[in-house]
C-alpha positions in Angstrom: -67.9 -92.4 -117.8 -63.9 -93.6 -118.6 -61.7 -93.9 -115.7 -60.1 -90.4 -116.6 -63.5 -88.6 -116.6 -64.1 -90.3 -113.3 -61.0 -89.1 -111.5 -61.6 -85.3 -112.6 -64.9 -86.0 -111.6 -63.7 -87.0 -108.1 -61.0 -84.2 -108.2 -64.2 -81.8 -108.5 -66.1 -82.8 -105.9 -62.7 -82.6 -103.5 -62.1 -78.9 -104.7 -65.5 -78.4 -103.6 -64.8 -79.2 -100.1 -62.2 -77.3 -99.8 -62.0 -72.9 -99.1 -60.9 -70.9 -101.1 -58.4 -69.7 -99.4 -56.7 -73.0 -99.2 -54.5 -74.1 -102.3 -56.6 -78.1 -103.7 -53.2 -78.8 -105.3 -50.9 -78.1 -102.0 -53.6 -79.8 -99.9 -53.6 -83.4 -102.1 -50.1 -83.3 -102.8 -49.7 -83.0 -98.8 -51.9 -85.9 -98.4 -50.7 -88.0 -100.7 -47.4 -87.2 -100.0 -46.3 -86.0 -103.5 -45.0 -83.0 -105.0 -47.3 -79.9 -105.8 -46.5 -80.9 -110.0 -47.8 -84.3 -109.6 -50.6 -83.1 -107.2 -51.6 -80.7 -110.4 -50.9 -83.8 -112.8 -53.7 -86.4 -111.0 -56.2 -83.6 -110.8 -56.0 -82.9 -114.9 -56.4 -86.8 -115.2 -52.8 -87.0 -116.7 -51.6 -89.4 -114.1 -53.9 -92.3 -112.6 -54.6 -92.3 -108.9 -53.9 -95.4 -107.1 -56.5 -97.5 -105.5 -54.8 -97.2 -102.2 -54.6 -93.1 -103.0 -58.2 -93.2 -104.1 -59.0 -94.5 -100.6 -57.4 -91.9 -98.9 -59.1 -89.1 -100.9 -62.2 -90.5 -100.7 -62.2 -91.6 -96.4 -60.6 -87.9 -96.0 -63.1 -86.1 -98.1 -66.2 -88.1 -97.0 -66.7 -89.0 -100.8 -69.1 -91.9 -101.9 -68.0 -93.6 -104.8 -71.2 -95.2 -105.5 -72.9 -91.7 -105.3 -69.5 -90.4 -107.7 -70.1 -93.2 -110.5 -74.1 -92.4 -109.8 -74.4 -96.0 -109.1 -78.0 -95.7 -107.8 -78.0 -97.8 -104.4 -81.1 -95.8 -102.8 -79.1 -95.2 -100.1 -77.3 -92.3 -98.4 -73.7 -91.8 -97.0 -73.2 -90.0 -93.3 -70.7 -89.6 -90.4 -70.9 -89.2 -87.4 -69.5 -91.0 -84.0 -72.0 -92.8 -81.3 -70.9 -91.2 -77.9 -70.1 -93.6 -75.1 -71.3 -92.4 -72.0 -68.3 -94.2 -70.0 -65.7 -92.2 -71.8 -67.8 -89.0 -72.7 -66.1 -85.5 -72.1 -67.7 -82.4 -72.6 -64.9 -80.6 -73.2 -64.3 -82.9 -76.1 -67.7 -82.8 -77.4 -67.5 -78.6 -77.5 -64.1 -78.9 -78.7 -65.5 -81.0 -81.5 -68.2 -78.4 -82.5 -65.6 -75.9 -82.8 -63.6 -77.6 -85.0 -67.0 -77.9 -87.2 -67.4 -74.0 -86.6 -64.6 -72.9 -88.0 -64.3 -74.9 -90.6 -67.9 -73.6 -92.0 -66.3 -70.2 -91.3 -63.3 -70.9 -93.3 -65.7 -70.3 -96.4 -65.8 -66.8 -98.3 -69.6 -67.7 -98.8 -72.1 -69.4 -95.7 -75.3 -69.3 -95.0 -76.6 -71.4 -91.8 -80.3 -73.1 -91.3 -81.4 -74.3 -88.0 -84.7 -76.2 -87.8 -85.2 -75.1 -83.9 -87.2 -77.8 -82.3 -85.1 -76.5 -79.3 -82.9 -73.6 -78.7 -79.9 -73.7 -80.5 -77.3 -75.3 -78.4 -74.9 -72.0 -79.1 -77.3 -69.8 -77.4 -76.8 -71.3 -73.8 -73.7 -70.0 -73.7 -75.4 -66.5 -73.8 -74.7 -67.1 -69.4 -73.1 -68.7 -67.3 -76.2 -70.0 -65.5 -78.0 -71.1 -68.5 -74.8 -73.0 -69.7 -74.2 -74.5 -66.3 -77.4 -76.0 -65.9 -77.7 -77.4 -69.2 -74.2 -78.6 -68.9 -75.6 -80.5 -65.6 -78.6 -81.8 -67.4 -76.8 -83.1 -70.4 -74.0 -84.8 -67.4 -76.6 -86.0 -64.6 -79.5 -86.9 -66.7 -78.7 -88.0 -70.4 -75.4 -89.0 -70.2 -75.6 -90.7 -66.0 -72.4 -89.5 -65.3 -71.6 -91.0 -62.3 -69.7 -88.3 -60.1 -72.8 -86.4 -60.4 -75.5 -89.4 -59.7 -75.9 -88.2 -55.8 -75.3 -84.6 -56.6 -77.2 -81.5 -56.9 -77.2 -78.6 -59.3 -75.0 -76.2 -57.7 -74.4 -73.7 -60.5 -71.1 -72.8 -58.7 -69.8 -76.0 -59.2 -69.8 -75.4 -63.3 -65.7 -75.9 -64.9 -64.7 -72.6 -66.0 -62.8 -74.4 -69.4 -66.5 -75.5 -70.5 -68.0 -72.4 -70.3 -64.9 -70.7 -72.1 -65.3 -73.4 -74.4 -68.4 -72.7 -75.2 -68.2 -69.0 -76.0 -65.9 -69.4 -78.4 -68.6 -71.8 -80.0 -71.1 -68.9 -79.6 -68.7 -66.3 -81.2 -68.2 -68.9 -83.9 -71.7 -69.1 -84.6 -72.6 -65.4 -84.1 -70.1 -64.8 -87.5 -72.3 -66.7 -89.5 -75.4 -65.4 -91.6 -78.2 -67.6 -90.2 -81.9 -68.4 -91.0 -83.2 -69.7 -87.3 -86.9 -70.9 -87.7 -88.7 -70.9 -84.5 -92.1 -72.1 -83.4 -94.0 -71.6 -80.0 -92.9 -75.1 -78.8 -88.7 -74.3 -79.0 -88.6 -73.2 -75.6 -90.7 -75.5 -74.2 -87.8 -78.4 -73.8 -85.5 -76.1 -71.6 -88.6 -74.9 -69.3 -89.6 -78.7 -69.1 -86.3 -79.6 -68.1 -85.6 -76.7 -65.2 -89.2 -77.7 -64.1 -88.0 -81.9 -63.6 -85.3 -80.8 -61.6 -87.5 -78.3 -59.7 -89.9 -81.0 -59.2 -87.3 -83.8 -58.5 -85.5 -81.2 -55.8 -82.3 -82.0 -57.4 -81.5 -77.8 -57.4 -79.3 -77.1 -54.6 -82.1 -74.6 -53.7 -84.8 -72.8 -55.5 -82.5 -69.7 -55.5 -80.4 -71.6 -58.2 -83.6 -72.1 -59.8 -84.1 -69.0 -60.0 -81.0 -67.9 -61.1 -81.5 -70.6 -64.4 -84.8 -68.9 -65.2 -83.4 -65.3 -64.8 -80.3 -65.9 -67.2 -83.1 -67.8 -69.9 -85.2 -64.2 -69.4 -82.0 -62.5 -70.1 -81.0 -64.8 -73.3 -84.7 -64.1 -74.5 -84.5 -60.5 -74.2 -80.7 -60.3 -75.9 -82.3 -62.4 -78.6 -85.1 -60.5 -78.8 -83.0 -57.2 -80.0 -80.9 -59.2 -82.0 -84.3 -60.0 -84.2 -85.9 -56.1 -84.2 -81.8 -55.8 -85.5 -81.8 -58.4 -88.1 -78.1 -59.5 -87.6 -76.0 -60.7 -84.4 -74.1 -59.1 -81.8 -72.6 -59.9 -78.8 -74.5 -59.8 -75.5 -71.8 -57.9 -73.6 -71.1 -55.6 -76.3 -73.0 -52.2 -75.5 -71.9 -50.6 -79.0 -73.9 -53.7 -80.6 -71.8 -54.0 -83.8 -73.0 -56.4 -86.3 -72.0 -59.6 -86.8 -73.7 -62.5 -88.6 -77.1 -61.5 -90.3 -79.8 -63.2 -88.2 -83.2 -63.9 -89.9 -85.6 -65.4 -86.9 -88.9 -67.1 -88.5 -91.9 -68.1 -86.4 -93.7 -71.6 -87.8 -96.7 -72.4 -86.9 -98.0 -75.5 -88.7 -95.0 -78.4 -88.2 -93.0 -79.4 -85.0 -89.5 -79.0 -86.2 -86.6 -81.5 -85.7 -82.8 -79.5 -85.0 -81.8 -80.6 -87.8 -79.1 -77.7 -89.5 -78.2 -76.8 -92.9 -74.6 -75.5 -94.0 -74.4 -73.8 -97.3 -70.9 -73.2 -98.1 -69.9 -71.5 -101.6 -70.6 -74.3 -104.1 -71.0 -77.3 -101.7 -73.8 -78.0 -98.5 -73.8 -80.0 -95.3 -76.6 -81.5 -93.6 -76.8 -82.4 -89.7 -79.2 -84.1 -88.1 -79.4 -84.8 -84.3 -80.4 -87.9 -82.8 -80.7 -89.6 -78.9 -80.7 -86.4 -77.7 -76.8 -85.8 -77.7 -75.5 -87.4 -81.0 -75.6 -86.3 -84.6 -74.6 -87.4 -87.9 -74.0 -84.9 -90.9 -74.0 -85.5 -94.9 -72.4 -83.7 -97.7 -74.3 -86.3 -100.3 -75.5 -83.4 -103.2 -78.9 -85.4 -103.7 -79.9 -85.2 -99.8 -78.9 -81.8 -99.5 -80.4 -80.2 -102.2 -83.4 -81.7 -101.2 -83.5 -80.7 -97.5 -82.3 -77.2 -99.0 -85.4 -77.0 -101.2 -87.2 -78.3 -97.9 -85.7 -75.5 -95.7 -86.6 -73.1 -97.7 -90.3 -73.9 -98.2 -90.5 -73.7 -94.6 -89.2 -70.1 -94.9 -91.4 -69.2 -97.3 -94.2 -70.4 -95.3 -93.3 -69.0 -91.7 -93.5 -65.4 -90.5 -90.2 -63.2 -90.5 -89.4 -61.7 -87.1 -86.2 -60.1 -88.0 -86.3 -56.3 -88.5 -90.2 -56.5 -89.8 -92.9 -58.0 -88.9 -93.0 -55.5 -85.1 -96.4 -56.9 -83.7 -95.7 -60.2 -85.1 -92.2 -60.1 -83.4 -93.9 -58.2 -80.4 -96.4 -61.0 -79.9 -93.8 -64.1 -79.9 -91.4 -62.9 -77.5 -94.4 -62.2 -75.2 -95.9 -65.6 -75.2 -92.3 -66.8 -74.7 -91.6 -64.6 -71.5 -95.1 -65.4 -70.3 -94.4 -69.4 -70.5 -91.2 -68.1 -68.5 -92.9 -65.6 -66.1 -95.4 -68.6 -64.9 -92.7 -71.7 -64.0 -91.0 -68.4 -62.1 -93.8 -67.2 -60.2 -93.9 -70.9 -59.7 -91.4 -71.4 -57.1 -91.4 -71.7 -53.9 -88.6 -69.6 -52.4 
């Protein structure tokens, strides 16, 4: 590959990354801070890039040029930023998945995979309650913040700009067409986590408990329609007008891992979740097509929830409630 076959090369993989929508030319030529003409000339390989404009392109567009020269290193490129637990915000971190929201919605074509080892991290912000005591989890436990080291779980105590913040993640997410693949251990996490700070008295009191295990019974049931529906809605809507297509799949044979898939028009993203609160994410075309293919052998192999598959359907949501029903009855109020 010459020089000139190289640059259109990279010029492809840019247009790629961008919508639609958007004009490639206008968006390098902004970047590179040259006209709109010249923009048009560097894409068509009539003008040479500079090293110092190849850097840009490439640190903007998260493009490896060992993966664009298919310089085989074995290796595989990903971002991502390692959160400090001194500095964390939460209203940062949301803000942040927004941003990644709306920029797979920007897309004319998207398809979503999550790989639920856990629930989805959207779907807490189906309450107030839910979100509030996760948000306190995530704070008091995993991240030690230290104005809540001494301090119970008092679900009045929950900011009002994280929970907005949060439902505008959730509406991001119920826009998208998504393929959510479930197993009988995805709820399992949240219950074990109510049940620590049941155990460790760190509730307030048991009615806030309570309160948490009611709001999960009402996510389940909300999700629960959503399935027999096939597609999204919002919980507050009584008209239920469709939103994203939602296909739920039950997996039986494989813990899963929250790792998500984004398939937009001709180009995919990969994120993968790690110490609990972190994640890195990919757009390298090897990896992606492989976890792609993976994905969808999982698919293939689980049972579909959505719209068919009643006693199937009927059966999971009643060993979920069940798991529920018992930590309830549980408490001591």
């Amino acid at each position: 590959m010459n020089a000139t076959e190289l640059q259109q090369q990279l010029f492809s993989s840019i247009k790629r990354k961008i919508p639609d929508h958007i004009s490639a030319p206008e968006e390098i030529a902004t970047m590179l801070d040259v006209s709109v003409d010249s923009a048009y000339r560097r894409i068509r390989g009539e003008k040479a890039i500079t090293l110092d404009e190849l850097h840009k392109l490439c640190t903007h567009y998260k493009i490896s040029l060992d993966r664009l020269m298919d310089i085989q290193t074995g290796g595989f490129m990903f971002q991502g930023n390692l959160i400090n637990s001194e500095t964390f915000r939460f209203d940062a971190y949301l803000t942040n998945i927004m941003h990644t929201m709306a920029y797979f919605n920007s897309f004319r074509q998207k398809e979503f995979f999550y790989l639920c080892k856990d629930v989805p991290i959207f779907h807490q912000f189906h309450s107030r309650e839910y979100a509030a005591f996760k948000y306190f989890f995530w704070m008091k436990t995993l991240m030690s913040f230290p104005d809540l080291k001494n301090k119970k779980v008092n679900l009045d105590e929950y900011p009002d700009e994280i929970f907005e913040l949060g439902k505008k993640n959730l509406n991001f997410y119920y826009q998208l067409d998504t393929n959510e693949i479930w197993n009988l251990e995805t709820l399992n996490g949240t219950l074990r986590q109510i049940e620590y700070y049941v155990d460790g008295k760190m509730f307030a009191s048991n009615q806030d408990a309570l309160k948490v295990y009611e709001a999960l019974e009402s996510y389940i049931d909300h999700f629960e329609k959503q399935a027999e529906l096939g597609y999204k809605f919002r919980a507050d809507d009584p008209e239920r007008k469709p939103m994203g297509k939602l296909n739920v799949y039950l997996n039986e044979f494989i813990l899963l891992d929250n790792n998500m898939l984004m398939v937009m028009d001709n180009s995919k993203m990969v994120l993968i979740p790690h110490t609990a609160i972190n994640y890195v994410s990919t757009s390298d075309v090897s990896f992606c097509d492989y976890f792609y293919n993976y994905a969808k052998n999982l698919v293939r192999r689980s049972t579909l929830l959505s719209e068919v598959g009643e006693k199937e359907r009927s059966r999971f949501f009643r060993m979920l409630r069940e798991k529920l029903n018992n930590r309830k009855h549980a408490l001591k109020l």
